[in-house]
Backbone as XML, in Angstrom:
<?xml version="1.0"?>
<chain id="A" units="angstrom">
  <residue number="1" name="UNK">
    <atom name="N" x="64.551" y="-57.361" z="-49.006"/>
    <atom name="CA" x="63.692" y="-56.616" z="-49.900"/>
    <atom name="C" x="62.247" y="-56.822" z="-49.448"/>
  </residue>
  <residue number="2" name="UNK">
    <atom name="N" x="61.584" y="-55.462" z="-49.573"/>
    <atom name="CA" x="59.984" y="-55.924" z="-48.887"/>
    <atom name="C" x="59.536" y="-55.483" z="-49.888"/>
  </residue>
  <residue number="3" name="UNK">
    <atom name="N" x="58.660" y="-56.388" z="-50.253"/>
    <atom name="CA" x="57.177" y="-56.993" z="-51.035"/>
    <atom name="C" x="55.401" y="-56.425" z="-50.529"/>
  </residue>
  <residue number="4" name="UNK">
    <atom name="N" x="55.507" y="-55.299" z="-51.282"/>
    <atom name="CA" x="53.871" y="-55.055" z="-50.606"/>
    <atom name="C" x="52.998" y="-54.923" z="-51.390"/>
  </residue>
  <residue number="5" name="UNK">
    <atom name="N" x="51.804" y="-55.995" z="-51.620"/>
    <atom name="CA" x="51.293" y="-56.248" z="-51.975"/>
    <atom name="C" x="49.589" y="-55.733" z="-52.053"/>
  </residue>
  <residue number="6" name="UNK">
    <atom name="N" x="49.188" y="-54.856" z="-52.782"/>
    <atom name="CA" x="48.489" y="-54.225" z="-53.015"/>
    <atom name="C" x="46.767" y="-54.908" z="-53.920"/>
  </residue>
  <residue number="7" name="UNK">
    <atom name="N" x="45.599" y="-55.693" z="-52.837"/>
    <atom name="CA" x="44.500" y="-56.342" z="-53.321"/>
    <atom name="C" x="43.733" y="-55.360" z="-54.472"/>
  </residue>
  <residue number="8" name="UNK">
    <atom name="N" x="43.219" y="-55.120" z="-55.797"/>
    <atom name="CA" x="43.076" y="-53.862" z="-56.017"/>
    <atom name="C" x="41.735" y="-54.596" z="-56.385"/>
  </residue>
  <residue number="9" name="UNK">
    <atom name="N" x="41.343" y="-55.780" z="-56.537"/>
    <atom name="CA" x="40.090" y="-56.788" z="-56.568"/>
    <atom name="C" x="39.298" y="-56.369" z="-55.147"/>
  </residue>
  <residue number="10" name="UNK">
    <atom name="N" x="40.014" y="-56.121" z="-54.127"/>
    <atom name="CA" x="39.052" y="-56.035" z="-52.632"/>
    <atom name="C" x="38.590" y="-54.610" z="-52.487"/>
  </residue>
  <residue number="11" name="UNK">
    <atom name="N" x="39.328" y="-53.776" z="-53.100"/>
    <atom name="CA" x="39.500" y="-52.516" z="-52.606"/>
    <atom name="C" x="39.503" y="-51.269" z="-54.040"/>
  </residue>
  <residue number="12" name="UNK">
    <atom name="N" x="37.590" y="-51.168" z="-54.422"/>
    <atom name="CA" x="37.674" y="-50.420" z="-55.474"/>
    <atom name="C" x="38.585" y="-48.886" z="-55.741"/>
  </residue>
  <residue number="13" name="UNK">
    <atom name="N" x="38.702" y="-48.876" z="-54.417"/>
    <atom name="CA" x="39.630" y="-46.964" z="-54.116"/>
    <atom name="C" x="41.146" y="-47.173" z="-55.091"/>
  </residue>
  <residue number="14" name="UNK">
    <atom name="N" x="41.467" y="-48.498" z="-54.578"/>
    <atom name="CA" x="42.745" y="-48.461" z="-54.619"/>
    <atom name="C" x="42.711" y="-49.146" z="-56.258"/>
  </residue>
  <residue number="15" name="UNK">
    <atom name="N" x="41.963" y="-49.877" z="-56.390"/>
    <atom name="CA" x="42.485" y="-50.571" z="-58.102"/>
    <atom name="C" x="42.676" y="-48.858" z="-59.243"/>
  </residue>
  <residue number="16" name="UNK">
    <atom name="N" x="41.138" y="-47.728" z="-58.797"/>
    <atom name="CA" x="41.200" y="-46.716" z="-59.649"/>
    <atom name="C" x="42.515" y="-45.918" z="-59.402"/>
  </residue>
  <residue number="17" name="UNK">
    <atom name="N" x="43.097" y="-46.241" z="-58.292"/>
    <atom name="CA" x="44.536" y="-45.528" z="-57.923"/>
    <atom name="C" x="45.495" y="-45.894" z="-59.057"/>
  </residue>
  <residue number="18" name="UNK">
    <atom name="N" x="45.573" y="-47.018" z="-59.089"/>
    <atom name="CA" x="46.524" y="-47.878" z="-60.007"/>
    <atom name="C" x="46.534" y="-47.502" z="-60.957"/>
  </residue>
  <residue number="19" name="UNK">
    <atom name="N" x="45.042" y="-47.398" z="-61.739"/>
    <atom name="CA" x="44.701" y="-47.107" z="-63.178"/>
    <atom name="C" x="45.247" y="-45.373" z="-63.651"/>
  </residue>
  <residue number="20" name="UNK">
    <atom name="N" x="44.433" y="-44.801" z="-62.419"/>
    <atom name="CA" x="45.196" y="-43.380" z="-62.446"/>
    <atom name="C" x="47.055" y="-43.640" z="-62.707"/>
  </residue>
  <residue number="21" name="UNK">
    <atom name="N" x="47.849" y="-43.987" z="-62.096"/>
    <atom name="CA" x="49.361" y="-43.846" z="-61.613"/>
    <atom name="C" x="49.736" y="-44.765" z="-63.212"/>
  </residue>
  <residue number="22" name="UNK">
    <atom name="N" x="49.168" y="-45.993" z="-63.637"/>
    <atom name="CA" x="49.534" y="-46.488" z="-64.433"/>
    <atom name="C" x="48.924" y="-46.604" z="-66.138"/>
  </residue>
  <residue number="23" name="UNK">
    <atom name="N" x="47.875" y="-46.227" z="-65.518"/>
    <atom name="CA" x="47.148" y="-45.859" z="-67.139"/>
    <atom name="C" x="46.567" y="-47.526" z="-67.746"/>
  </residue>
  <residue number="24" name="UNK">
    <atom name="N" x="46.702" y="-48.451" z="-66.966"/>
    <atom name="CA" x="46.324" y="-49.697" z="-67.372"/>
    <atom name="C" x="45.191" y="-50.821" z="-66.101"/>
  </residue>
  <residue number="25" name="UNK">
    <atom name="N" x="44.521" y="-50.894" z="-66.707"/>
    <atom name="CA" x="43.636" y="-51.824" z="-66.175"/>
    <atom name="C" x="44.003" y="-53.571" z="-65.711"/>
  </residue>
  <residue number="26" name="UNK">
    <atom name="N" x="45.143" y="-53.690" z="-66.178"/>
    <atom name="CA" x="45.109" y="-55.280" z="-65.530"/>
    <atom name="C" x="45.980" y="-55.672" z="-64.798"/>
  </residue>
  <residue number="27" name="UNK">
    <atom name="N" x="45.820" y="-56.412" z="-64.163"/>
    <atom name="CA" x="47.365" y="-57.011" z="-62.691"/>
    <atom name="C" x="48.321" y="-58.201" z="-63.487"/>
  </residue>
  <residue number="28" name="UNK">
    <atom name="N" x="48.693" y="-58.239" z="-62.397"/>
    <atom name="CA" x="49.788" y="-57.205" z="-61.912"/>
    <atom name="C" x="49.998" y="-56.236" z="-62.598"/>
  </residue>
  <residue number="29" name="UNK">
    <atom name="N" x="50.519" y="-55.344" z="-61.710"/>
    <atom name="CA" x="51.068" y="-54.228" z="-62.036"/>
    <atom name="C" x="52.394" y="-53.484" z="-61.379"/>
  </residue>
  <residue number="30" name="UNK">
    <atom name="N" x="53.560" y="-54.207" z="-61.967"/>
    <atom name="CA" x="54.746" y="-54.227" z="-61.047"/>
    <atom name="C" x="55.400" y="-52.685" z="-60.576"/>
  </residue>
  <residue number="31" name="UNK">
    <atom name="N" x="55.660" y="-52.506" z="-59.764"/>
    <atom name="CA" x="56.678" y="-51.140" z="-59.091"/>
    <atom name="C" x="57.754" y="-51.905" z="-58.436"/>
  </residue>
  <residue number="32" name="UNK">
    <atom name="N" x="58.929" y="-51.481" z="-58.749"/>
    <atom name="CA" x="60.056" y="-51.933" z="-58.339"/>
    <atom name="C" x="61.019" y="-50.063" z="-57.451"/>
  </residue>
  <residue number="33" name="UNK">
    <atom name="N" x="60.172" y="-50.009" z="-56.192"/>
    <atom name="CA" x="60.330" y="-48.536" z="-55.952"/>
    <atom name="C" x="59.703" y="-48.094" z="-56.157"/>
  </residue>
  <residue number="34" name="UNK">
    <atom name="N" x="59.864" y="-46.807" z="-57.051"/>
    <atom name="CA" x="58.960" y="-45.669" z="-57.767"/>
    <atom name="C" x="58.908" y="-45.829" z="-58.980"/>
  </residue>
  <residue number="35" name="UNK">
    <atom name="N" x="59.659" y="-46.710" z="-59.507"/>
    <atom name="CA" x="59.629" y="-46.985" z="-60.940"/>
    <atom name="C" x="58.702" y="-48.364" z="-61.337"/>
  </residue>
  <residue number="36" name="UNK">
    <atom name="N" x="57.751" y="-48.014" z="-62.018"/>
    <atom name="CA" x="56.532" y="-48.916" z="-62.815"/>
    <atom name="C" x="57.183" y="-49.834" z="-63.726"/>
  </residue>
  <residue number="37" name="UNK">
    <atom name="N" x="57.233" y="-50.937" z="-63.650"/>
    <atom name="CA" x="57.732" y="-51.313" z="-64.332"/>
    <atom name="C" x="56.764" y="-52.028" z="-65.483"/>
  </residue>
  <residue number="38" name="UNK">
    <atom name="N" x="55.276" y="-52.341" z="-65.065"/>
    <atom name="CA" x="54.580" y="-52.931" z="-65.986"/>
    <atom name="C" x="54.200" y="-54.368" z="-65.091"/>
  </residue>
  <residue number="39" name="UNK">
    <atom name="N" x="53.276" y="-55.323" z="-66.047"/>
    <atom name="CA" x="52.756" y="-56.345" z="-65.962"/>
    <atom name="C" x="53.979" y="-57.583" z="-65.870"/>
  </residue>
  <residue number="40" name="UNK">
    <atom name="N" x="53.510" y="-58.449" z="-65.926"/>
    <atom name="CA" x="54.789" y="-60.080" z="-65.925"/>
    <atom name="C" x="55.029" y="-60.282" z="-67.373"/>
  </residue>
  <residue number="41" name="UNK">
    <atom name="N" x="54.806" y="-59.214" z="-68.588"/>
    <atom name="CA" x="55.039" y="-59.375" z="-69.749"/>
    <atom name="C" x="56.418" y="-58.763" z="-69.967"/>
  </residue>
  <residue number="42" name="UNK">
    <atom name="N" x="56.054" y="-57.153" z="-69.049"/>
    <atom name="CA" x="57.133" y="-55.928" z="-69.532"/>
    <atom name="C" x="58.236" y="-56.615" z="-68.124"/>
  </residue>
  <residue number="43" name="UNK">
    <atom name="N" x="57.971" y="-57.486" z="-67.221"/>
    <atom name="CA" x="58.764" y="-57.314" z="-65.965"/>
    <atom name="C" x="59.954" y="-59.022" z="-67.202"/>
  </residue>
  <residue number="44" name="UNK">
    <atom name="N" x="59.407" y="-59.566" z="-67.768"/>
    <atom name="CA" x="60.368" y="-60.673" z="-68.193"/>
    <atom name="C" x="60.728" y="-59.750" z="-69.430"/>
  </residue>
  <residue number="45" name="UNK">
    <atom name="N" x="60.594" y="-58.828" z="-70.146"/>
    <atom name="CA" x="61.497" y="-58.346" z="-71.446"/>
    <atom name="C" x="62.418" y="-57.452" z="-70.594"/>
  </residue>
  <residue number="46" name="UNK">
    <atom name="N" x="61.650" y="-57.097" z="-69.871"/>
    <atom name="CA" x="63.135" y="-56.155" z="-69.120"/>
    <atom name="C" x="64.431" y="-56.906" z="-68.373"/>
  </residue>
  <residue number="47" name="UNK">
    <atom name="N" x="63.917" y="-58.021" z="-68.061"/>
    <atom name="CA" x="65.053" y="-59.146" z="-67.324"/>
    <atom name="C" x="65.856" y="-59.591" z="-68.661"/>
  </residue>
  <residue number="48" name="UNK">
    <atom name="N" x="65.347" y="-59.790" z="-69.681"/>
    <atom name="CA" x="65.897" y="-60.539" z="-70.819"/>
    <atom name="C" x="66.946" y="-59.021" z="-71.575"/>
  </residue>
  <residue number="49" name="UNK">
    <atom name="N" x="66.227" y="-58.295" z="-71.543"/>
    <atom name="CA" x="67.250" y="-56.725" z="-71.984"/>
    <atom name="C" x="68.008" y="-56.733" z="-70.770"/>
  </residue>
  <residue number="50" name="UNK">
    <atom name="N" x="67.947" y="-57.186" z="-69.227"/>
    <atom name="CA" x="69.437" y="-57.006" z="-68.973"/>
    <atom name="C" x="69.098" y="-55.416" z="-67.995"/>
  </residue>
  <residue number="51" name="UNK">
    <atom name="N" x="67.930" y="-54.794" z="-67.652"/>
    <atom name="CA" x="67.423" y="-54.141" z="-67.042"/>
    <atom name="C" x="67.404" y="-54.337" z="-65.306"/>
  </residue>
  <residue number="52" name="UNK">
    <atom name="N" x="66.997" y="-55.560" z="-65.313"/>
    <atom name="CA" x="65.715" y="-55.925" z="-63.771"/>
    <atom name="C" x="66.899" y="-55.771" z="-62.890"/>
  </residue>
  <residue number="53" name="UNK">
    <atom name="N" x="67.966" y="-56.392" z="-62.920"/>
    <atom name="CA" x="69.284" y="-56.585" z="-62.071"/>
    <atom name="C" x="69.763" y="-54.915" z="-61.544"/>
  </residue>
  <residue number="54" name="UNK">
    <atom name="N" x="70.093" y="-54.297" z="-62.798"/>
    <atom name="CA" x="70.278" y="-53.069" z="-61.992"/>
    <atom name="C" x="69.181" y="-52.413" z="-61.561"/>
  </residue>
  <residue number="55" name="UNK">
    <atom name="N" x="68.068" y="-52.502" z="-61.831"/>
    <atom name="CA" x="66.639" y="-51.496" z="-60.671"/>
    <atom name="C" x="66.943" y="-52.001" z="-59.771"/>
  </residue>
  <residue number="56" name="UNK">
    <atom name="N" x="66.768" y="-53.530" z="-59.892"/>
    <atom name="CA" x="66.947" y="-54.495" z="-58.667"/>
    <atom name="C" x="68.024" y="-53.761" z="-57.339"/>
  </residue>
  <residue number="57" name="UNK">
    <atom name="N" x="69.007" y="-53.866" z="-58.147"/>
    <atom name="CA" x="70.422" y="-53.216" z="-56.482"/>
    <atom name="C" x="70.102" y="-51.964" z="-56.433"/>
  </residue>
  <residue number="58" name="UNK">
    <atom name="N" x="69.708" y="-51.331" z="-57.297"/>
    <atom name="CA" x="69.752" y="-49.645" z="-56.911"/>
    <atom name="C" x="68.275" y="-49.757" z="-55.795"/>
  </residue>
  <residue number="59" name="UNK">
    <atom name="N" x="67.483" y="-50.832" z="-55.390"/>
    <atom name="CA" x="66.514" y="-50.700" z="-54.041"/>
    <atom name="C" x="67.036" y="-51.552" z="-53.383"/>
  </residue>
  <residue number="60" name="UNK">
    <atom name="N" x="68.478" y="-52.332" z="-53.014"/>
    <atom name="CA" x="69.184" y="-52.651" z="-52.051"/>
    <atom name="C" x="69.150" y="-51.915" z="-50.817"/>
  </residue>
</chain>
């Protein structure tokens, strides 16, 4: 699985990208694929609902 990691602190172009695509101002800001999944708040309720596992294999 590759991990790409996006500085949005170094690189003002790209943080307003984020904000555009996600509508939220703070980091993380997880994509698992094409699907947004949110911050380390929405990425642990979705593991605990039983979610993360299947996004997870369907980008196997």
């Amino acid at each position: 699985m590759q991990i790409d990691e996006i500085r949005v602190d170094l690189d003002p172009a790209q943080r307003q990208t984020m904000m555009d695509i996600t509508g939220r101002r703070t980091v993380p800001q997880i994509f698992i694929g094409d699907t947004h999944v949110g911050g380390h708040d929405d990425l642990v309720a979705l593991d605990q609902r039983g979610g993360l596992d299947p996004l997870l294999a369907g980008q196997a």
